[in-house]
C-alpha positions in Angstrom: 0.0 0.0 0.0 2.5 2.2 0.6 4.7 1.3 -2.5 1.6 2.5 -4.7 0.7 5.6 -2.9 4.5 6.6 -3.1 4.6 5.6 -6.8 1.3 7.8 -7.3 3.0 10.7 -5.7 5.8 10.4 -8.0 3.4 10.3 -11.1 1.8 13.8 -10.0 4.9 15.3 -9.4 6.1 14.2 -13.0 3.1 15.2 -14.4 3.5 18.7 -12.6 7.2 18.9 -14.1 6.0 18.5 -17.5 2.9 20.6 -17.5 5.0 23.9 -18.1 6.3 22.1 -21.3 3.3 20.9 -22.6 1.5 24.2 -22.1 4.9 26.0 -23.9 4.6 23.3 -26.6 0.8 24.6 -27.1 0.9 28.0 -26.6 2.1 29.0 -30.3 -0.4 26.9 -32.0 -3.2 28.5 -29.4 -1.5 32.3 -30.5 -1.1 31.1 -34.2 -5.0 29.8 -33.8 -5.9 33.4 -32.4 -4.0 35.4 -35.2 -5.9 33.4 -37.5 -9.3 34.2 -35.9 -8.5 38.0 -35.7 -7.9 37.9 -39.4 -10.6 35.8 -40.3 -8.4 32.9 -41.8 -10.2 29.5 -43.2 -7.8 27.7 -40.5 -8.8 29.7 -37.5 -10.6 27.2 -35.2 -13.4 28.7 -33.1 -13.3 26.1 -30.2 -9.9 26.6 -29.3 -10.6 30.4 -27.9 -11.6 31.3 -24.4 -14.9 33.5 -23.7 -12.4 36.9 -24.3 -10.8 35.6 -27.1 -14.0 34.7 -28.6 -15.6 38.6 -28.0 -12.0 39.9 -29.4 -12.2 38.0 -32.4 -15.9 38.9 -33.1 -15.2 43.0 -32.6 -12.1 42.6 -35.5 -14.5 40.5 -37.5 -16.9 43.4 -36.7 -14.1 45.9 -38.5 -13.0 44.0 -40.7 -16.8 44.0 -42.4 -17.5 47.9 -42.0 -13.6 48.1 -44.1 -15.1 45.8 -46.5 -18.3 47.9 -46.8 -16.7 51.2 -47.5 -13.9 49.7 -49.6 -17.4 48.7 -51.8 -16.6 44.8 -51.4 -18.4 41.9 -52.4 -17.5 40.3 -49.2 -19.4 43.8 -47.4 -22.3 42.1 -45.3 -24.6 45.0 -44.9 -27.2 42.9 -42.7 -23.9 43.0 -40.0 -23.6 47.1 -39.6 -25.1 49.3 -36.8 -27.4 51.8 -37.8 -24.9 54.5 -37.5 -22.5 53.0 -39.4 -25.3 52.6 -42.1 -26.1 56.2 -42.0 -22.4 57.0 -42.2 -21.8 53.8 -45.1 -24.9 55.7 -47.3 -23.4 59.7 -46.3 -19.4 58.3 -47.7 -21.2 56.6 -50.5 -23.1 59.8 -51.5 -20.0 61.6 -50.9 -17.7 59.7 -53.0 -20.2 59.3 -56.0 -20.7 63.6 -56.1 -16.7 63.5 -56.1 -17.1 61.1 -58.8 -19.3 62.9 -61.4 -17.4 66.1 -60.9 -14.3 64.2 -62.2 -15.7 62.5 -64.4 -14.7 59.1 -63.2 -17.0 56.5 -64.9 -18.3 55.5 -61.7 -20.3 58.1 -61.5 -24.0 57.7 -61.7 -25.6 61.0 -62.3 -29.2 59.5 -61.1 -28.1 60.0 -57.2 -26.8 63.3 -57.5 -29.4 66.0 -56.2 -30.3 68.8 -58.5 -27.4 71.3 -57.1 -25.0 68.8 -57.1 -25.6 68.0 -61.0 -25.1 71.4 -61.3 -22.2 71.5 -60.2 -21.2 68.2 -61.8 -21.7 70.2 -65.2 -19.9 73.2 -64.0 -16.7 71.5 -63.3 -17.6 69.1 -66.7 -17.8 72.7 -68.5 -14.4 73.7 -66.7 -12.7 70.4 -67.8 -13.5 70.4 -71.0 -12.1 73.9 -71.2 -8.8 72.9 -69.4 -8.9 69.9 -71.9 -9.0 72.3 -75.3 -6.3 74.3 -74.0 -4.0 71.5 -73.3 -4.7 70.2 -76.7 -6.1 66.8 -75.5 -8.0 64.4 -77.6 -11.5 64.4 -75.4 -11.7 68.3 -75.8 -15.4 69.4 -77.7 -15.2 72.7 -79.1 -18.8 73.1 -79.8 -19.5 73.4 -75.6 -17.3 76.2 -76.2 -18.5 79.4 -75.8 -17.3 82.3 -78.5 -15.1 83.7 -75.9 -14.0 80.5 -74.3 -13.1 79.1 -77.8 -11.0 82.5 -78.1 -9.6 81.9 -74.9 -8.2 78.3 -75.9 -7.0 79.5 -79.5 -4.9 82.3 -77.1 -4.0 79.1 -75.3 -2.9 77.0 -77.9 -0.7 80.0 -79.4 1.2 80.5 -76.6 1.7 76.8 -75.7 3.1 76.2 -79.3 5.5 78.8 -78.9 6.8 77.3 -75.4 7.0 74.2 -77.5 8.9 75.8 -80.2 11.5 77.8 -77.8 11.9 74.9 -75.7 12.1 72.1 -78.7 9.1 70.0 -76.8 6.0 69.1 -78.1 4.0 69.5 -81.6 6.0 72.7 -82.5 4.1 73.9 -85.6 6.3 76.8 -86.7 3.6 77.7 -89.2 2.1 79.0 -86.9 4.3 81.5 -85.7 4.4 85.1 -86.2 7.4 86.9 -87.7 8.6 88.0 -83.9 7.9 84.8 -82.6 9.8 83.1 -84.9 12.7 85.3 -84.4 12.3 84.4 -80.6 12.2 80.4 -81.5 15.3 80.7 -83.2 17.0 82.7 -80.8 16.5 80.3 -78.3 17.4 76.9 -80.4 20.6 78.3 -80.8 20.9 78.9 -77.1 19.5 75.2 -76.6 22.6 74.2 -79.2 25.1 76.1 -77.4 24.1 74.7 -74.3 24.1 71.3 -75.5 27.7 71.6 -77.3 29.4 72.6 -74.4 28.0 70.0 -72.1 29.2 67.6 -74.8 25.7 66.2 -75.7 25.1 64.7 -78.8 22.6 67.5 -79.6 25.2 69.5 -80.2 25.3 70.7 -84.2 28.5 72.7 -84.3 28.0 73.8 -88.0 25.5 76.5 -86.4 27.8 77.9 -83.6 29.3 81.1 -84.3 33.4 81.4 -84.9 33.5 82.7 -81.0 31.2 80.1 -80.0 33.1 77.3 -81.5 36.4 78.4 -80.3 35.3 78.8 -76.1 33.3 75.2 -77.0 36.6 73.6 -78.7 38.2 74.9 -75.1 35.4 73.0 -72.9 35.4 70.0 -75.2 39.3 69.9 -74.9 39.2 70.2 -70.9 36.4 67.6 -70.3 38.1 65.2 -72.6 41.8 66.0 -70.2 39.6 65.1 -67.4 38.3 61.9 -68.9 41.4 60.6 -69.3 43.4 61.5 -66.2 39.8 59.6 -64.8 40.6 57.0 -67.0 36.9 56.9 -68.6 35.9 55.3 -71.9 35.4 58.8 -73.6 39.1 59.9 -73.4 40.7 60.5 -76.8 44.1 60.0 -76.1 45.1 61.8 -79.9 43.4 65.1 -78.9 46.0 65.2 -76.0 48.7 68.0 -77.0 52.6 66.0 -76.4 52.8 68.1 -72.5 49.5 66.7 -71.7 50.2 62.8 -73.0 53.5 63.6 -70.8 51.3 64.6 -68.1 48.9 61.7 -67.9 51.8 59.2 -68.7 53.9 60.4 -65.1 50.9 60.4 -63.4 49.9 56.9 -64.4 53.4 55.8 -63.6 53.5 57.0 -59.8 49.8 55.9 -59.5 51.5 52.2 -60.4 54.3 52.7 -58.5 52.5 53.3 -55.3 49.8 51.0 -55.7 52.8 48.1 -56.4 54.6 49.7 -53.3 51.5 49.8 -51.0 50.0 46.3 -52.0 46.6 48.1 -52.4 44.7 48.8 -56.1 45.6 48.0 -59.4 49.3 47.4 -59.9 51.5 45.9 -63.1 55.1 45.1 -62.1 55.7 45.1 -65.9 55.7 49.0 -66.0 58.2 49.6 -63.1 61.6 50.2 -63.6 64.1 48.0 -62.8 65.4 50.4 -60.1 61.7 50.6 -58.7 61.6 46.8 -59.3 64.4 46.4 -56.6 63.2 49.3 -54.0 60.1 47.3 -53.6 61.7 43.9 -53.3 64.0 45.5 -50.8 61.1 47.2 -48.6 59.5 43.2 -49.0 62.5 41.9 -46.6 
């Protein structure tokens, strides 16, 4: 008798030993089970949450349907929402519809607009299609136009082709131009060339640069192709160097190689040292 009540005791304070792991080893999948819940997850498993758990899960379940409702779901379940949150569904509905029409977003459906607000809705219709013929666009109708808001768009259209001319953007239609305005465009393409010639672009037409103008651009061109090579970029032209400069670039090279071979650190070719350079460095090696 007393062997099996000490071998009982023993049992119960096993089973108390593992209990802590056991109710580690579940304690993920119970977490895992409530994430799932919360989210609304095919795999959540309602019998595995406690009374709280349960009331948690149905208030996100609760948000997650009023989201759905005034995203405009399919999975919105209007039958679910408070009154309030009706009233304030049908009012965002409304809202977003009126913002609709006066953009003229396809979703718009006129038929639940109040008389002001189709009003309005043509107002701002009127007032794109205005913006729309000045721009040039495709969907602008001319025969809403007004006479004077037709004026005001040909005014519009003159001055944007101009920009476009000038700035060598856009349909330029130099026809169009008047005699100053087409002294103005070609002003300013021969700034645009200029520009592009002595930033090297290959824009740059130098057979309409002016004597001056070539000479100061032959200057740049010759300084930004000394700096390519001393950079050792792909764009160096190594036969536009004068025999100073080649000089230059070729000493420079040299004690570039010299010190990375000397320092153990970049790119170094023993083959270009000297033979007395050769031996410094074999000496500083011991």
């Amino acid at each position: 008798m007393k062997v099996s009540l000490r071998k009982c005791l023993l049992v119960q304070v096993a089973c108390l030993g593992l209990w802590p792991i056991l109710l580690f080893a579940q304690s993920p999948d119970l977490a895992q089970n409530l994430a799932d819940c919360r989210n609304g997850r095919e795999t959540c498993d309602p019998s595995k949450l406690s009374p709280s758990q349960s009331a948690d899960v149905a208030l996100a379940g609760h948000g997650r349907n009023v989201s759905n409702c005034r995203n405009g779901y399919d999975s919105c379940d209007h039958s679910k929402l408070t009154q309030q949150e009706t009233i304030a569904l049908a009012l965002a509905d409304h809202q977003q519809n009126v913002s609709d029409c006066k953009n003229g977003m396809t979703s718009c459906d006129p038929s639940r607009l109040t008389q002001a607000e189709a009003r309005e809705t043509s107002v701002a219709e009127h007032r794109r299609n205005i913006d729309d013929c000045q721009d040039g666009l495709g969907t602008c109708d001319r025969s809403k136009l007004t006479r004077p808001e037709m004026q005001e768009v040909d005014i519009a259209l003159r001055q944007r082709n101009v920009s476009d001319c000038k700035n060598g953007i856009g349909f330029c239609d130099r026809s169009k131009l008047t005699p100053s305005q087409t002294t103005e465009v070609t002003a300013a393409e021969h700034e645009r060339n200029v520009w592009n010639c002595q930033n090297g672009w290959d824009q740059c037409d130098h057979s309409k640069l002016t004597p001056r103008e070539a000479g100061q651009i032959a200057v740049s061109e010759h300084q930004r192709n000394i700096s390519a090579c001393k950079d050792g970029q792909e764009t160096c032209d190594y036969s536009r160097l004068t025999p100073p400069e080649a000089k230059m670039l070729a000493d420079a090279e040299h004690k570039r190689n010299y010190t990375a071979c000397v320092k153990g650190y970049g790119y170094c070719d023993p083959s270009r040292l000297t033979a007395e350079e050769t031996h410094s460095i074999q000496l500083k090696g011991h």
